[in-house]
C-alpha positions in Angstrom: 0.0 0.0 0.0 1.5 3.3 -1.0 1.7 6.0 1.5 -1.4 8.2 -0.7 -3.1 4.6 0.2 -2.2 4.7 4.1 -3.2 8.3 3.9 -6.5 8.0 2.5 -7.5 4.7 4.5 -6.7 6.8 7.9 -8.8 9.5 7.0 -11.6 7.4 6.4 -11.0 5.7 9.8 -10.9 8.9 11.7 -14.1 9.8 9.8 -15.8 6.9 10.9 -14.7 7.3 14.5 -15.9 11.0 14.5 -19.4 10.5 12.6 -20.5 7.1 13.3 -23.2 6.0 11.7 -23.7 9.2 10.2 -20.4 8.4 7.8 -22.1 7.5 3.9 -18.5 7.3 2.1 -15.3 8.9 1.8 -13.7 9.5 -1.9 -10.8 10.5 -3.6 -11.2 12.9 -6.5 -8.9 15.6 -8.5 -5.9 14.0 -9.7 -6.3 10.3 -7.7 -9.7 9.8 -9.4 -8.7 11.1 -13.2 -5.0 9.2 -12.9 -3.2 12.1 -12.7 -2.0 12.3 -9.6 2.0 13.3 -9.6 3.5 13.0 -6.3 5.0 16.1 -5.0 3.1 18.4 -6.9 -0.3 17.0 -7.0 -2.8 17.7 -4.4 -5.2 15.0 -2.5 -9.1 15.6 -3.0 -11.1 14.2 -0.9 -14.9 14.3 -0.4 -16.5 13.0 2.4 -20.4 12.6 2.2 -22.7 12.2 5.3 -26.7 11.4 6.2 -27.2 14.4 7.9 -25.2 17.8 8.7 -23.2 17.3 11.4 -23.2 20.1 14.4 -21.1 22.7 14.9 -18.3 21.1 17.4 -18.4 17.6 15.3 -17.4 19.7 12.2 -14.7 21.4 14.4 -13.3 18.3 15.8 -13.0 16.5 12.5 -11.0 19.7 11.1 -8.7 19.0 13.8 -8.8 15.4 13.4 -7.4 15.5 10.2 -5.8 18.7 10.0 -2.0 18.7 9.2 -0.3 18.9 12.3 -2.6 15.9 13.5 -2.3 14.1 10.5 0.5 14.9 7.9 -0.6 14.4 4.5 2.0 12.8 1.8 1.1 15.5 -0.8 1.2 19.1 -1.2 -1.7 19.2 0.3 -4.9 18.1 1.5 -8.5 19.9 0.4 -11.6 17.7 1.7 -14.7 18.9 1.6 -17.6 17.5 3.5 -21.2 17.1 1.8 -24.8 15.5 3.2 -25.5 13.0 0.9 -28.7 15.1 -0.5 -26.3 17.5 -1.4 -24.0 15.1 -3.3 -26.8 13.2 -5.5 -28.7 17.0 -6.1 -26.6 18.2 -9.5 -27.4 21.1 -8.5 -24.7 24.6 -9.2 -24.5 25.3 -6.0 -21.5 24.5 -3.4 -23.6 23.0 -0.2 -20.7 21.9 1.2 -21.1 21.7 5.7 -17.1 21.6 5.9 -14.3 22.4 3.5 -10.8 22.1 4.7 -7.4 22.9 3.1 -4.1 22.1 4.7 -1.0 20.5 4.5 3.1 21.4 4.7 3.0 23.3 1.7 -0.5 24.7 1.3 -2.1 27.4 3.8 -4.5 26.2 6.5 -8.0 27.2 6.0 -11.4 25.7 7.4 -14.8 27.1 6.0 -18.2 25.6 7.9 -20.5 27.5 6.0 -21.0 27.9 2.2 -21.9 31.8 2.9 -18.4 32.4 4.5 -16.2 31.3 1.2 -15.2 34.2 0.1 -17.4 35.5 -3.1 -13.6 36.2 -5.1 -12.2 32.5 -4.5 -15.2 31.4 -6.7 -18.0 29.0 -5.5 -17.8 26.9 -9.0 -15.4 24.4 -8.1 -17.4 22.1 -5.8 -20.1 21.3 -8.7 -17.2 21.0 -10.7 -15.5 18.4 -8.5 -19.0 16.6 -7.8 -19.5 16.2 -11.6 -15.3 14.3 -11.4 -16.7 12.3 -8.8 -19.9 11.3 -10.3 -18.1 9.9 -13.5 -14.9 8.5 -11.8 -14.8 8.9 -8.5 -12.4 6.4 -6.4 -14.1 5.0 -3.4 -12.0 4.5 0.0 -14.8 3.6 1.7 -18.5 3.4 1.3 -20.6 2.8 -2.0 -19.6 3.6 -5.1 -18.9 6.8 -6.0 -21.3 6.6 -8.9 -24.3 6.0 -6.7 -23.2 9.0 -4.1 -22.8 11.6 -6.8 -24.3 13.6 -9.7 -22.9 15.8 -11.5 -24.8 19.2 -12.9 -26.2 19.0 -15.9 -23.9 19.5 -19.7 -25.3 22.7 -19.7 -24.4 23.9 -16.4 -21.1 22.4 -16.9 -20.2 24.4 -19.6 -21.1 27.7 -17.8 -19.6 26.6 -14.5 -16.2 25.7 -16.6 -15.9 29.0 -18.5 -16.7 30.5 -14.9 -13.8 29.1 -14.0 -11.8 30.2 -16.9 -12.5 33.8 -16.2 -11.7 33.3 -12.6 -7.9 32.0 -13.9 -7.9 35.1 -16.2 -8.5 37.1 -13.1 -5.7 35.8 -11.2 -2.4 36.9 -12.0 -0.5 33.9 -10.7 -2.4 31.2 -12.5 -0.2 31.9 -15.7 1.9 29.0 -16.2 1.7 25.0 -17.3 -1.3 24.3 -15.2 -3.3 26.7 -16.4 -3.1 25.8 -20.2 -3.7 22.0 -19.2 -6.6 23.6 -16.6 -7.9 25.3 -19.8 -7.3 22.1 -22.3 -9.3 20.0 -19.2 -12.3 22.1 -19.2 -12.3 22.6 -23.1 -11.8 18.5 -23.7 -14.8 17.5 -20.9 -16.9 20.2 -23.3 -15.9 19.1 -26.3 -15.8 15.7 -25.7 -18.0 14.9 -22.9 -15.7 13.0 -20.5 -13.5 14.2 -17.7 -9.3 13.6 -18.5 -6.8 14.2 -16.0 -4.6 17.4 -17.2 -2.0 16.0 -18.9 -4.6 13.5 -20.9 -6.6 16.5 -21.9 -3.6 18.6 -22.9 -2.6 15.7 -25.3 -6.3 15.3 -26.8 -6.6 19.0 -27.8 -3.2 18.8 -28.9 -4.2 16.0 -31.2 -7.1 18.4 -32.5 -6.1 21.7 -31.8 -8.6 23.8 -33.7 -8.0 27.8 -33.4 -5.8 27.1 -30.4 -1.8 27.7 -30.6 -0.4 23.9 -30.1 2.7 25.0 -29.6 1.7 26.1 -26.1 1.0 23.0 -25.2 4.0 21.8 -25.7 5.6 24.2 -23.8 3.1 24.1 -20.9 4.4 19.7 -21.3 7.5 21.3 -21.3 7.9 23.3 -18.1 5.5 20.6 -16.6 8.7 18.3 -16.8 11.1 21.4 -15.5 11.7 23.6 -18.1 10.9 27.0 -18.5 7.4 28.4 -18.0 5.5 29.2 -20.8 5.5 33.0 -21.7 2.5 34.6 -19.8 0.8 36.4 -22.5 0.2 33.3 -24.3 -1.2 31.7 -21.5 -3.0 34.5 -21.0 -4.7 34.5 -25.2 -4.8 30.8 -24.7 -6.9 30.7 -21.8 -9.3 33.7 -23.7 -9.6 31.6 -27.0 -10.7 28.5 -25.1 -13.4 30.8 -22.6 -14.4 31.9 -26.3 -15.1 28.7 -27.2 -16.7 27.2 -24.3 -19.1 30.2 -24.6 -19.8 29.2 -27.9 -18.4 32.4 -29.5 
């Protein structure tokens, strides 16, 4: 068992010893569920999904629970978000989530118990986003399968959540370099193509049929993604508006 393995199995035990009963599953998503996963610069995504919301202190303990200096997490970092299970089979836009928790040696600590306290400029699109990964390939450490838990939003709603997210990259000046042109060929590829990729896999596939879009940025973004330079920011930058283009059927 690999220590992403360990790590996920003793979440899912400390889960179950905080909930109870109340535990439905607990699933790996993001990188672990698409086969992307690339230790020391990959995340670990994890959604948990209980019966009913769990009070204010339970949601507290658990934070601390699992929170890096209680439990150190093999990756970059740890993001877990906590849903009921009405939530999780809704497809619905909206995030619902009762916990969210990032942390982890190299990411900032942050716990969120209320939907309404994420702030409005980190974007609220990603947790549909994530359900609809889940839905489709979702990797189940414990409970049903993920399939059964989740539903995605519908294609529609997809779209528009995904070319929300685009703008929000265009927004942030940091999110300029190889992970934002796979980011981009991810969203544009599930669109296109109806089925979630991991980054790298998506990247290839509109490489393969690149349309309008430069493919030479790809390479570079596959490029930098293996150590080499970053790719120049203003092509990022036109790259990531050419695909929000097309994802808004423009």
């Amino acid at each position: 068992m690999s220590a992403v393995d360990d790590y996920l199995a003793e979440i899912a035990r400390r889960c179950r010893q905080r909930l109870g009963d109340d535990l439905v599953g607990v699933y790996a998503g993001g990188s672990l569920a698409l086969h992307g996963y690339r230790p020391g610069r990959s995340d670990i995504d994890v959604a948990v999904v209980v019966r009913d919301a769990p009070d204010e202190d339970t949601k507290r303990a658990l934070v601390e629970d699992l929170r890096q200096e209680n439990l150190a997490c093999p990756a970059r970092g740890l993001e877990l978000v906590v849903y009921r299970a009405q939530v999780a089979a809704a497809g619905d836009t909206e995030p619902g989530f009762e916990v969210e928790l990032n942390t982890g040696a190299r990411m900032a600590f942050r716990a969120t118990y209320h939907p309404a306290d994420r702030p409005p400029a980190d974007g609220t699109f990603w947790y549909a986003i994530d359900r609809s990964i889940l839905a489709d390939h979702g990797r189940t450490v414990v409970g049903p399968p993920a399939p059964t838990v989740f539903r995605g939003p519908s294609e529609w709603d997809l779209a528009h959540l995904l070319a929300e997210s685009l703008r929000w990259h265009l927004a942030a000046p940091a999110a300029a370099g190889d992970d934002a042109v796979l980011n981009a060929c991810r969203a544009l590829h599930r669109v296109r193509d109806g089925r979630w990729l991991a980054k790298a896999a998506a990247g290839a596939a509109v490489r393969s049929n690149p349309g309008p879009l430069d493919p030479t940025l790809i390479d570079a973004a596959f490029r930098a993604r293996d150590g080499g330079p970053a790719p120049d920011p203003k092509r990022v930058r036109s790259f990531q508006e050419q695909v929000l283009k097309l994802l808004s059927g423009q």
